[in-house]
Structure formats: C-alpha cells, structure tokens
TIMI-2910 file (N, C-alpha, C, CB; in pm, 1 decimal, decimal comma, always signed):
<rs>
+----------+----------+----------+----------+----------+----------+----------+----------+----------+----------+----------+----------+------+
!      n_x !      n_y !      n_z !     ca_x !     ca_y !     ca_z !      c_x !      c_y !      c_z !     cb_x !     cb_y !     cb_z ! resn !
+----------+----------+----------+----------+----------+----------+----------+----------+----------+----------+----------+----------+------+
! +10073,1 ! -21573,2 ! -10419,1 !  +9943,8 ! -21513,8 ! -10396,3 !  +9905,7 ! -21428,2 ! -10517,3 !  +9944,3 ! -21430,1 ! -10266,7 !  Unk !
!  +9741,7 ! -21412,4 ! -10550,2 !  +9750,4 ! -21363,1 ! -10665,5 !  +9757,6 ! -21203,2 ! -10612,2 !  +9628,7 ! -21414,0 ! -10766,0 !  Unk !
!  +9759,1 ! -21112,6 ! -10711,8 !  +9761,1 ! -20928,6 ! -10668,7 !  +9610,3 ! -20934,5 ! -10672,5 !  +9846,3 ! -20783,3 ! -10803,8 !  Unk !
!  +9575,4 ! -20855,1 ! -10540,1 !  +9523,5 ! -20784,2 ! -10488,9 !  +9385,8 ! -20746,2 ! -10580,9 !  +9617,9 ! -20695,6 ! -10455,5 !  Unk !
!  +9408,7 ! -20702,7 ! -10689,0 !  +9306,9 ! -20601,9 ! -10783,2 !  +9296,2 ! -20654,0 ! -10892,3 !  +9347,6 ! -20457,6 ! -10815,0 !  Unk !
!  +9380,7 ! -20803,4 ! -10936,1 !  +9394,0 ! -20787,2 ! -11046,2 !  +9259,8 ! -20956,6 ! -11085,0 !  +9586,4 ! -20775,4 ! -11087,3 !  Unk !
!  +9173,2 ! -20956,7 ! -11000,3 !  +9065,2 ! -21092,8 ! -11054,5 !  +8892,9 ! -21003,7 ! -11077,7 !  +9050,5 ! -21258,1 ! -10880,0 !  Unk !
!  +8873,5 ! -21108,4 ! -11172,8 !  +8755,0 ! -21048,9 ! -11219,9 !  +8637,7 ! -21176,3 ! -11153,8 !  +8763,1 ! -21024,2 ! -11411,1 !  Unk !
!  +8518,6 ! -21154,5 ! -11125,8 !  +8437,7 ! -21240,0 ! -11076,2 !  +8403,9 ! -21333,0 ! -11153,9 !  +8344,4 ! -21191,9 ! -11033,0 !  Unk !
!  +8382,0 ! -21479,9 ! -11111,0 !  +8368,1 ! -21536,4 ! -11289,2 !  +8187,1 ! -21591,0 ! -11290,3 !  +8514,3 ! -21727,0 ! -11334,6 !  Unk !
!  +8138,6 ! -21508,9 ! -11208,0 !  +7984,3 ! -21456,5 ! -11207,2 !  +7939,4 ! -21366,6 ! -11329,4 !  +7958,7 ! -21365,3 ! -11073,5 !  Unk !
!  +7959,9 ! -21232,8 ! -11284,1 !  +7921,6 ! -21173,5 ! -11361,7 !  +8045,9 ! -21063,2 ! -11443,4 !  +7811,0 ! -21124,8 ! -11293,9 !  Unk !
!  +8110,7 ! -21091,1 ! -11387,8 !  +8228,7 ! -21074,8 ! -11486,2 !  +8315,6 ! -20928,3 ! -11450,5 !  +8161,4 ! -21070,4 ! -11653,8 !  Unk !
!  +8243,1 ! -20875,7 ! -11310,4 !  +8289,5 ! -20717,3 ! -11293,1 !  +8411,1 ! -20699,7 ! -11189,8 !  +8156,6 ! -20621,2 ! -11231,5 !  Unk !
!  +8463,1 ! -20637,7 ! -11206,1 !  +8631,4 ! -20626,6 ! -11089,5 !  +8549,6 ! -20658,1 ! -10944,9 !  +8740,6 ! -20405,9 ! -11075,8 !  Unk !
!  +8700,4 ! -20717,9 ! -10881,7 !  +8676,2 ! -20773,6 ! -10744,5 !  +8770,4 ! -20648,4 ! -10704,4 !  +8724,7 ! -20954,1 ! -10701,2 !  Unk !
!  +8725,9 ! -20651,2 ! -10530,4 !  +8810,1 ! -20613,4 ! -10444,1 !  +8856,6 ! -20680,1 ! -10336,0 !  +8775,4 ! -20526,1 ! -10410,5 !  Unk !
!  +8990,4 ! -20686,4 ! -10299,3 !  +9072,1 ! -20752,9 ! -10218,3 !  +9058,7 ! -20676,5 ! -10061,1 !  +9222,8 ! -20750,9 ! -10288,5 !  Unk !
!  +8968,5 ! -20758,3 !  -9973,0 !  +8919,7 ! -20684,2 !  -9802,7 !  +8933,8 ! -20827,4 !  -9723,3 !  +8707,9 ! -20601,3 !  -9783,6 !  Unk !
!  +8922,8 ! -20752,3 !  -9565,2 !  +8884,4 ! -20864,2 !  -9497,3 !  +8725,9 ! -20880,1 !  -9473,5 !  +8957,4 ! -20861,9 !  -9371,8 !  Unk !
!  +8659,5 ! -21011,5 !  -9459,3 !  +8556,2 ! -21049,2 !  -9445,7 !  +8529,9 ! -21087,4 !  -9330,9 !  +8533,9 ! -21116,9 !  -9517,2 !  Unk !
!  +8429,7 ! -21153,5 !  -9266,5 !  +8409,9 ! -21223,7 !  -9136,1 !  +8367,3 ! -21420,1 !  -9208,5 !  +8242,7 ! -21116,7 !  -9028,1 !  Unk !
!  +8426,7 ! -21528,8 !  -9238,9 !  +8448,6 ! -21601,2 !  -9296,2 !  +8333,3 ! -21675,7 !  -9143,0 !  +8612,8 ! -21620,8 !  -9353,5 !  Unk !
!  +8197,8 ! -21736,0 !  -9199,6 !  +8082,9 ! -21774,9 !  -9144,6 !  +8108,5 ! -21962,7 !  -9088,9 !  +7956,4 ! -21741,0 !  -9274,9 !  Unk !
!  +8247,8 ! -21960,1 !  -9101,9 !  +8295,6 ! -22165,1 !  -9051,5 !  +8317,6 ! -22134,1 !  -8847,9 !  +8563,2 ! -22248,1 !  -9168,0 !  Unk !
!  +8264,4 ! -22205,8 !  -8816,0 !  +8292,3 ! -22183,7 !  -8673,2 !  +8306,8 ! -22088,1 !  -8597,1 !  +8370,0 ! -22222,5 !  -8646,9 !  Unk !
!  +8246,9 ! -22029,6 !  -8613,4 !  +8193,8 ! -21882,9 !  -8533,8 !  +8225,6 ! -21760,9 !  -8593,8 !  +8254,3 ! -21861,7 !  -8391,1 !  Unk !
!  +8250,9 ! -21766,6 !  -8717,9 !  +8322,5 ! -21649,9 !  -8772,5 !  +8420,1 ! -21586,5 !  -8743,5 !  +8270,6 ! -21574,8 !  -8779,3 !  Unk !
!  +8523,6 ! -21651,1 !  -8822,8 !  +8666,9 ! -21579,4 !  -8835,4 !  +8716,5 ! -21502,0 !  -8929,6 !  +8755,2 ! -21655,4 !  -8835,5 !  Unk !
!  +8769,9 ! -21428,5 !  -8865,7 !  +8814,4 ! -21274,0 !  -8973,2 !  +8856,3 ! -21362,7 !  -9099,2 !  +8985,9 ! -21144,6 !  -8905,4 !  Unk !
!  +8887,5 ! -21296,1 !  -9223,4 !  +8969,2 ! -21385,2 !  -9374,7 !  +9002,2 ! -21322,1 !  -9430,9 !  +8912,9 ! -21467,5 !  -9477,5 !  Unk !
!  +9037,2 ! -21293,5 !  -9531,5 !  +9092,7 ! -21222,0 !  -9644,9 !  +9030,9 ! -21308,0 !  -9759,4 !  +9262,2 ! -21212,8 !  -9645,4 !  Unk !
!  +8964,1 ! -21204,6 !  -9872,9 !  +8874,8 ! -21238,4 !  -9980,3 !  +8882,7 ! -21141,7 ! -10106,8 !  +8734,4 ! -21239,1 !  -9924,1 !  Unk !
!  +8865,2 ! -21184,9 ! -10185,6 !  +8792,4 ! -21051,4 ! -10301,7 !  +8687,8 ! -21055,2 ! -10327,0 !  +8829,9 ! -21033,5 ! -10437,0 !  Unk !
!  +8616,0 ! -20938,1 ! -10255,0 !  +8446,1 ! -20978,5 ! -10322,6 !  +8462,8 ! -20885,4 ! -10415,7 !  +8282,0 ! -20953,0 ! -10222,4 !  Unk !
!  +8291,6 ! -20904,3 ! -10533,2 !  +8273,8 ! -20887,2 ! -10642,2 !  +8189,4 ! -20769,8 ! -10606,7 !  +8231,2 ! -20998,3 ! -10719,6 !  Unk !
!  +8225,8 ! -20597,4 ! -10650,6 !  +8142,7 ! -20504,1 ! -10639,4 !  +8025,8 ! -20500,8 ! -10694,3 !  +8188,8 ! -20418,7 ! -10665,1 !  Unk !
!  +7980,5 ! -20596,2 ! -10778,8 !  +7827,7 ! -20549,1 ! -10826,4 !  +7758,8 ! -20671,6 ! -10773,7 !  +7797,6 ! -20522,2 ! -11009,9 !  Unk !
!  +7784,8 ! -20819,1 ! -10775,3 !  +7712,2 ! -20919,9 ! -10709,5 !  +7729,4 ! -20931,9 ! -10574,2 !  +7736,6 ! -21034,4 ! -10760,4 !  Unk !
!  +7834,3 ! -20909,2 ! -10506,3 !  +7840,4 ! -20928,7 ! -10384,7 !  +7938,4 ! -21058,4 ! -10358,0 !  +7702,2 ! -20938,2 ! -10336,6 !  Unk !
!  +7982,7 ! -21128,1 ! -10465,6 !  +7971,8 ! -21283,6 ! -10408,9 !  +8161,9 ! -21231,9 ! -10380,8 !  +7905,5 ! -21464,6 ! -10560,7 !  Unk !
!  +8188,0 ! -21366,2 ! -10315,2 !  +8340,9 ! -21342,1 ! -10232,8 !  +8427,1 ! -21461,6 ! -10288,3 !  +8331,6 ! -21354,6 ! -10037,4 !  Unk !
!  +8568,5 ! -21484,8 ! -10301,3 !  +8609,7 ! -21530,4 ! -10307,2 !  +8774,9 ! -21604,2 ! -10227,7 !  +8567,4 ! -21491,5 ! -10379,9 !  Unk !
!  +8751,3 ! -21644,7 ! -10149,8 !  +8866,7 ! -21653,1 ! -10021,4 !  +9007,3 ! -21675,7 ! -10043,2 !  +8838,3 ! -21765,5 !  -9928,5 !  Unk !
!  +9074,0 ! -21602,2 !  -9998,5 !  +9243,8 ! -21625,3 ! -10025,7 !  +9274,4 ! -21784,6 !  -9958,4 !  +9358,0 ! -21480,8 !  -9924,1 !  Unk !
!  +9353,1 ! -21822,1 ! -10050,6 !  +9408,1 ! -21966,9 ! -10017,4 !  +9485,7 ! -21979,8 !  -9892,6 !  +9500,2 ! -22017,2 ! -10127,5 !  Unk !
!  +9588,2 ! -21835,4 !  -9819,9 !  +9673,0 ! -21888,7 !  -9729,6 !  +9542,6 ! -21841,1 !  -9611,9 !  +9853,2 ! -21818,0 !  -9725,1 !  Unk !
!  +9463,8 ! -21754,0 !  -9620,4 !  +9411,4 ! -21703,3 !  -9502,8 !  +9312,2 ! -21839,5 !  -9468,1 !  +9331,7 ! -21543,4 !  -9525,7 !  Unk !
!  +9266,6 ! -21897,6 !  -9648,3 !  +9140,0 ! -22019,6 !  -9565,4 !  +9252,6 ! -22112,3 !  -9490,4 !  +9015,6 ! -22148,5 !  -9707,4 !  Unk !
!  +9373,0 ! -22179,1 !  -9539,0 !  +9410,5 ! -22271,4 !  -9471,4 !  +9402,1 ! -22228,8 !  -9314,7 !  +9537,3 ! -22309,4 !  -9522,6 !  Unk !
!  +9434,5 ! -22117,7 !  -9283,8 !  +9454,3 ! -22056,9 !  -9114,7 !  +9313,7 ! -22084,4 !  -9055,8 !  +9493,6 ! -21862,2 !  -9097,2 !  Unk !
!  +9174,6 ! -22029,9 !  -9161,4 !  +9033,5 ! -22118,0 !  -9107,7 !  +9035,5 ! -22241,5 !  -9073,6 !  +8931,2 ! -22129,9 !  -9198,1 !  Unk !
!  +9062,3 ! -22284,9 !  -9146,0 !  +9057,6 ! -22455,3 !  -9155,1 !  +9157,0 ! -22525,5 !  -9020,1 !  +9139,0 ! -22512,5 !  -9333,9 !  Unk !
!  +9243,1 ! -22433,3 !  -9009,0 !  +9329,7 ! -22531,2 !  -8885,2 !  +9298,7 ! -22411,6 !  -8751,7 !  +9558,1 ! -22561,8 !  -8929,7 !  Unk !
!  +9211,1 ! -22377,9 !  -8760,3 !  +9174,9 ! -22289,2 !  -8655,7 !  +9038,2 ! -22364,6 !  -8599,9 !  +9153,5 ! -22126,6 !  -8713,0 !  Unk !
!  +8967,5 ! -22447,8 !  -8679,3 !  +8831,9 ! -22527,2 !  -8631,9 !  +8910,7 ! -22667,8 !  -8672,9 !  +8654,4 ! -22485,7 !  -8730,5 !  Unk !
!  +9057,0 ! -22708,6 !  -8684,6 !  +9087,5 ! -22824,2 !  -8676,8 !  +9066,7 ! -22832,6 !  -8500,1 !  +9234,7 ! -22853,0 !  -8752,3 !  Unk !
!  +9161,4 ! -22740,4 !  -8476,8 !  +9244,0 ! -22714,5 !  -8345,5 !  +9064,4 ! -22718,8 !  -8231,9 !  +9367,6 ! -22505,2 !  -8357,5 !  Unk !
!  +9025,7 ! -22611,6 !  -8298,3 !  +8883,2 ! -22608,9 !  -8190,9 !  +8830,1 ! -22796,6 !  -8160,1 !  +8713,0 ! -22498,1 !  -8303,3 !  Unk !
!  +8842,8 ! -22853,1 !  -8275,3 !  +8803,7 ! -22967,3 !  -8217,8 !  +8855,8 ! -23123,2 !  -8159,5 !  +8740,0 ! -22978,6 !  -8286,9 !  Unk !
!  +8981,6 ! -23044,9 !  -8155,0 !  +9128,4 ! -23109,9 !  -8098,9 !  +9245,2 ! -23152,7 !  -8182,9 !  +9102,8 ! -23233,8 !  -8029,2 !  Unk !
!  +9339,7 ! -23120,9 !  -8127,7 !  +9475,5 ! -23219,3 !  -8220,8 !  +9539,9 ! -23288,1 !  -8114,4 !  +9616,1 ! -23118,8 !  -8313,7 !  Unk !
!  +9592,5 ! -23424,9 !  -8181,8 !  +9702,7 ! -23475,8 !  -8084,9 !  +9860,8 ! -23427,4 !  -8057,1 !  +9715,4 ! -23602,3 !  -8122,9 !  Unk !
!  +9855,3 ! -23387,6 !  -7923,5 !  +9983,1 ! -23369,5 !  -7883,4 ! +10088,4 ! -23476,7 !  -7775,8 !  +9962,3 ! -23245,7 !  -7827,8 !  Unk !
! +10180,9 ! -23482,8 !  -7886,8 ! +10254,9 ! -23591,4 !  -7812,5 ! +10357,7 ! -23520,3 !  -7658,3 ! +10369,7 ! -23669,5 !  -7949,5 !  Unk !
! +10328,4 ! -23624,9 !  -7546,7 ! +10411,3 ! -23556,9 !  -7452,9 ! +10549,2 ! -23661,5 !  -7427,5 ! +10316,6 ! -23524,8 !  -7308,1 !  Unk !
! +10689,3 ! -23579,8 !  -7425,6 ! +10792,5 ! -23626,0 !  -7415,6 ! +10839,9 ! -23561,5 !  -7237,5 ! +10877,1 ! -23582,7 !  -7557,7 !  Unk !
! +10966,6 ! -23643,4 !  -7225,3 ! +11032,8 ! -23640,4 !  -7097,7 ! +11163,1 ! -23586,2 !  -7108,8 ! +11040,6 ! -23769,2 !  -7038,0 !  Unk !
! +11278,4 ! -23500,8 !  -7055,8 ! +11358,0 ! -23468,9 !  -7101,3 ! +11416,9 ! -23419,3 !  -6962,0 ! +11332,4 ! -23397,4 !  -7214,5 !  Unk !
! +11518,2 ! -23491,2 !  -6882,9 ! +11573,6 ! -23504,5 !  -6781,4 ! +11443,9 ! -23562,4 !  -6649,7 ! +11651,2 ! -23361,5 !  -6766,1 !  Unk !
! +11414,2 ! -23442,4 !  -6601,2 ! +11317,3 ! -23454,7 !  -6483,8 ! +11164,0 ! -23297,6 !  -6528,2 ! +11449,6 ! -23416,6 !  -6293,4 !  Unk !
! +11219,6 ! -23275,2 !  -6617,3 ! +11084,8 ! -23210,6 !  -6750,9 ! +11013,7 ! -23271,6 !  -6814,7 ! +11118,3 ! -23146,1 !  -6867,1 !  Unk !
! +10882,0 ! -23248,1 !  -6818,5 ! +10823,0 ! -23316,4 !  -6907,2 ! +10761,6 ! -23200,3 !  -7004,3 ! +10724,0 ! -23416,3 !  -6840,7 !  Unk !
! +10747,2 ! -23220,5 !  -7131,4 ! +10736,8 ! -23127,2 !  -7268,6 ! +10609,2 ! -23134,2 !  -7379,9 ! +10865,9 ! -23165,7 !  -7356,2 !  Unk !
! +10565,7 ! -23089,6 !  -7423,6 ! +10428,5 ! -23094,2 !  -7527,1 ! +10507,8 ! -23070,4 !  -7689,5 ! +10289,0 ! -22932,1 !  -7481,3 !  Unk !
! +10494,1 ! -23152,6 !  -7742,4 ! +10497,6 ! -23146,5 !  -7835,6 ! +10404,5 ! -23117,5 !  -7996,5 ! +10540,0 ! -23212,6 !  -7805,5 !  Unk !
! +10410,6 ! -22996,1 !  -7994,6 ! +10290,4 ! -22987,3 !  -8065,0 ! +10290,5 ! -23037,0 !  -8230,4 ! +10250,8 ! -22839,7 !  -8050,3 !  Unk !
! +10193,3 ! -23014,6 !  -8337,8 ! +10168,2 ! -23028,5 !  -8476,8 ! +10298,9 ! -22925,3 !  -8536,5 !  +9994,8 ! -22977,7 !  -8519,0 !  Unk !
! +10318,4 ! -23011,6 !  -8645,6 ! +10439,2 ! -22814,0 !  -8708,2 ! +10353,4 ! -22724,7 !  -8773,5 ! +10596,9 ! -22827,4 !  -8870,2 !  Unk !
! +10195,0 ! -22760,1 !  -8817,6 ! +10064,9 ! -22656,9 !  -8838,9 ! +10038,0 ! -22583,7 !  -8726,4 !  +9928,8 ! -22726,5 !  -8872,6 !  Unk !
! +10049,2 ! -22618,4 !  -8608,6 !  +9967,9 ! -22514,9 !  -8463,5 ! +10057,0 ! -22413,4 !  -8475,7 !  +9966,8 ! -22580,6 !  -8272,6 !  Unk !
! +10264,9 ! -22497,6 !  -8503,1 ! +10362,8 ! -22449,3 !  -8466,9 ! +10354,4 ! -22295,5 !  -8543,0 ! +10476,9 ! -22546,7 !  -8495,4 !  Unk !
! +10339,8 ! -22340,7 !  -8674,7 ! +10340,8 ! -22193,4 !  -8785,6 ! +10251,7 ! -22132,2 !  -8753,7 ! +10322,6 ! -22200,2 !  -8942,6 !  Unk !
! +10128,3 ! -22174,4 !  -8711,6 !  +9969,3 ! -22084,3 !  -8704,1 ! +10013,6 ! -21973,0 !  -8576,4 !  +9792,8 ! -22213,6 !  -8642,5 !  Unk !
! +10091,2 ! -22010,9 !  -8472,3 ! +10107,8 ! -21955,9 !  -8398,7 ! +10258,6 ! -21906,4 !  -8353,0 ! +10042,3 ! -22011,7 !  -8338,1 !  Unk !
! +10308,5 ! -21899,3 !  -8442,0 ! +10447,7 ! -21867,9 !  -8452,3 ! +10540,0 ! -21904,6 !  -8323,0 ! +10455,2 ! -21719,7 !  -8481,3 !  Unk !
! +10544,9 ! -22064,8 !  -8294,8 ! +10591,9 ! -22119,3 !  -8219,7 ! +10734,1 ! -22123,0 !  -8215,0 ! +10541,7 ! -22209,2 !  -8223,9 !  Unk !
! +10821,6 ! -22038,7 !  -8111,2 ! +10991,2 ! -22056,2 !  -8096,4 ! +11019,6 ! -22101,0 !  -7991,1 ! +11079,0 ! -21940,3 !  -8103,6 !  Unk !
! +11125,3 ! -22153,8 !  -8001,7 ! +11259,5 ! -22231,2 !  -7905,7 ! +11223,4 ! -22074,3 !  -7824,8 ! +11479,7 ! -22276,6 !  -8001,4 !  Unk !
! +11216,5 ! -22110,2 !  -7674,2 ! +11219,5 ! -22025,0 !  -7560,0 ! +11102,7 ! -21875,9 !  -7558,3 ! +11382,8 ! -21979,6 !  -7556,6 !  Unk !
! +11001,7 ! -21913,5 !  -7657,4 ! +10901,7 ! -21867,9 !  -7617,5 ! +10842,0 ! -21847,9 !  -7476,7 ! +10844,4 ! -21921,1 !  -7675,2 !  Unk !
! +10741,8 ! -21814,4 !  -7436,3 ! +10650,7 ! -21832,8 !  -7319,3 ! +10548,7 ! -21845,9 !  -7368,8 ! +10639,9 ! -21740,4 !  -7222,0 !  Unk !
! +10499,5 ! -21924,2 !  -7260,8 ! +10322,6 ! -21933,2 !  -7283,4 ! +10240,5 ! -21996,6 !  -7120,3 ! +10283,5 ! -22082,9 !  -7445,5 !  Unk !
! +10139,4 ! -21944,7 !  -7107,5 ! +10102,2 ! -21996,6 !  -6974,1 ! +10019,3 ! -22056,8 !  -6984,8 ! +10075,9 ! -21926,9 !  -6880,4 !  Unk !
! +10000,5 ! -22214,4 !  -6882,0 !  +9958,8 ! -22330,7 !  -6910,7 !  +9829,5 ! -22269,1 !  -6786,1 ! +10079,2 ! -22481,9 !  -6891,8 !  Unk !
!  +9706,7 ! -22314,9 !  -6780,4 !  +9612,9 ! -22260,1 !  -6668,9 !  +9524,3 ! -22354,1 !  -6684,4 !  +9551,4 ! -22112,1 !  -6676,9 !  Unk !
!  +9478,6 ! -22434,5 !  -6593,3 !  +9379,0 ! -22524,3 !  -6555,3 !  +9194,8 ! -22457,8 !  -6544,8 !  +9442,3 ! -22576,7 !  -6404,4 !  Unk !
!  +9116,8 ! -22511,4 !  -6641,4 !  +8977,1 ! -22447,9 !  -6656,5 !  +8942,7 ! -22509,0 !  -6542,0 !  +8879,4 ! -22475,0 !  -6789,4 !  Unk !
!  +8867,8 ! -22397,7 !  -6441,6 !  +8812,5 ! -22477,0 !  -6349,2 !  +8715,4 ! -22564,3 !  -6330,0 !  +8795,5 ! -22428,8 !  -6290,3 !  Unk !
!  +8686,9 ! -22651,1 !  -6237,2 !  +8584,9 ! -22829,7 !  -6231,4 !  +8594,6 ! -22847,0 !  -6352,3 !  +8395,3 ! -22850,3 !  -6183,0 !  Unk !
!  +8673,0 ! -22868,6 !  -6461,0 !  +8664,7 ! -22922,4 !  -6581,8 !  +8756,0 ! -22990,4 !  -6608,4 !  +8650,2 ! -22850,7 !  -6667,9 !  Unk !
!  +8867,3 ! -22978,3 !  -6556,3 !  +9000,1 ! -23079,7 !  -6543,8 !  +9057,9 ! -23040,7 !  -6648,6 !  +8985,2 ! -23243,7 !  -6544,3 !  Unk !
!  +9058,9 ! -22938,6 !  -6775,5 !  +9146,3 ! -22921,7 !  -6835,0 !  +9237,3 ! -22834,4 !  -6842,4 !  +9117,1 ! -22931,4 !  -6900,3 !  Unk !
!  +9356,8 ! -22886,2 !  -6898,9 !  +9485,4 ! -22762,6 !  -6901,6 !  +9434,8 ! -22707,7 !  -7058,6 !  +9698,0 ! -22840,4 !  -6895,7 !  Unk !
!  +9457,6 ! -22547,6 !  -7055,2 !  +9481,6 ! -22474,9 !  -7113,6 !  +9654,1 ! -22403,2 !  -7191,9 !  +9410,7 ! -22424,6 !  -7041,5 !  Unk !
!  +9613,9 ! -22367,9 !  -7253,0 !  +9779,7 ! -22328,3 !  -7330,4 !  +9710,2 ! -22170,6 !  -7366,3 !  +9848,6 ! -22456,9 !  -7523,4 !  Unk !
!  +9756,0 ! -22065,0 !  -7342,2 !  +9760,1 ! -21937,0 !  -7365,9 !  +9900,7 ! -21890,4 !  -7411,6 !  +9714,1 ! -21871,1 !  -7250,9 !  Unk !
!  +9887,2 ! -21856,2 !  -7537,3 ! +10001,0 ! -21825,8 !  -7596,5 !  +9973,2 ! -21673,0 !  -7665,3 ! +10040,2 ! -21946,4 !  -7699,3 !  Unk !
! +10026,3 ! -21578,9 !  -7613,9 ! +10050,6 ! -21423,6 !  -7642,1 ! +10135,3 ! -21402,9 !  -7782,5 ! +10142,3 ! -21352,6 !  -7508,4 !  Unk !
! +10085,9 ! -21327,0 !  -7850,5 ! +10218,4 ! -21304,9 !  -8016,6 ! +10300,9 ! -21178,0 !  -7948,9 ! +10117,5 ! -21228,8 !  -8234,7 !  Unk !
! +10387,8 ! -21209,1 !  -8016,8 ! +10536,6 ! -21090,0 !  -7976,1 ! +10516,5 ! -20965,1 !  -7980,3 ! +10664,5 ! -21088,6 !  -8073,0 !  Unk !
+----------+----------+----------+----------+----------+----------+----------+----------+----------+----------+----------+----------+------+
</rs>
C-alpha cells in the first residue's frame, strides 16, 4: 500500500490527503481515498476498491455450491466472500428466511 501522505494529485499537482470517503457504486459505500486539498478530486485505495467491487458483486449474486456431509448439508461459499467476511472453521452465522419471498438469508456478525 502506498503511505498515507506521501502522493501528489496528478491534476494539479498539490498534496493529497489519505480519509475515508462515501465511494458513490451501489448505494454508497464507505472507502478509503486520498483526495486532493485544493481540487477536490479523490483517488481510491486499491485494497478498499476491491472490497467495493465484491460488495456489489455479492449484491447481485454469487454462486454457492451446496455439499452433503453425513446427514448435513453445507454452503460452500467463494474464497472472496470467505476473506471479505472473515470466514472460520466453527464460526456462527444465522440463516433466516425473508418473508413471502422464499429466500434464505445468511447474517453473519464480525468477532
């Protein structure tokens, strides 16, 4: 990652500062950026956009494969959802049905 303080805008050429923004892709999600104190313009951190980007993957579905494992059956998710959401062996998470809509939900709480 680059430091924090150390990019210049390649606008108009004046120091950036390293903040969070509200990033305007699918409803606006928080980001991490350096905008430029005298133009305004922003420039987005590479690990925070990828987390945008698979945050309006996810909004518009991913495939999850389902496996069987004795008399269990299991979800297997992406290893992107897995990291986005810091997915572990014996986690919890509660599965909840949206009502008249027929779908299952996954609610997953961070530690």
């Amino acid at each position: 990652m680059v430091k924090q303080n150390k990019m210049k805008c390649v606008f108009c050429g004046k120091r950036t500062k390293y903040r969070e923004i509200v990033v305007t892709l699918q409803g606006g999600v928080p980001s991490k950026a350096w905008q430029c104190t005298s133009c305004k313009d922003y420039y987005l951190d590479p690990e925070a956009t990828q987390k945008v980007l698979l945050l309006n993957k996810l909004q518009r579905g991913v495939s999850i494969k389902i496996g069987q494992l004795g008399n269990s059956i299991f979800f297997r998710f992406p290893a992107d959802v897995v990291r986005l959401f810091n997915l572990k062996k014996g986690k919890e998470a509660t599965a909840r049905v949206v009502s008249n809509k027929g779908k299952l939900v996954f609610e997953i709480t961070p530690n």
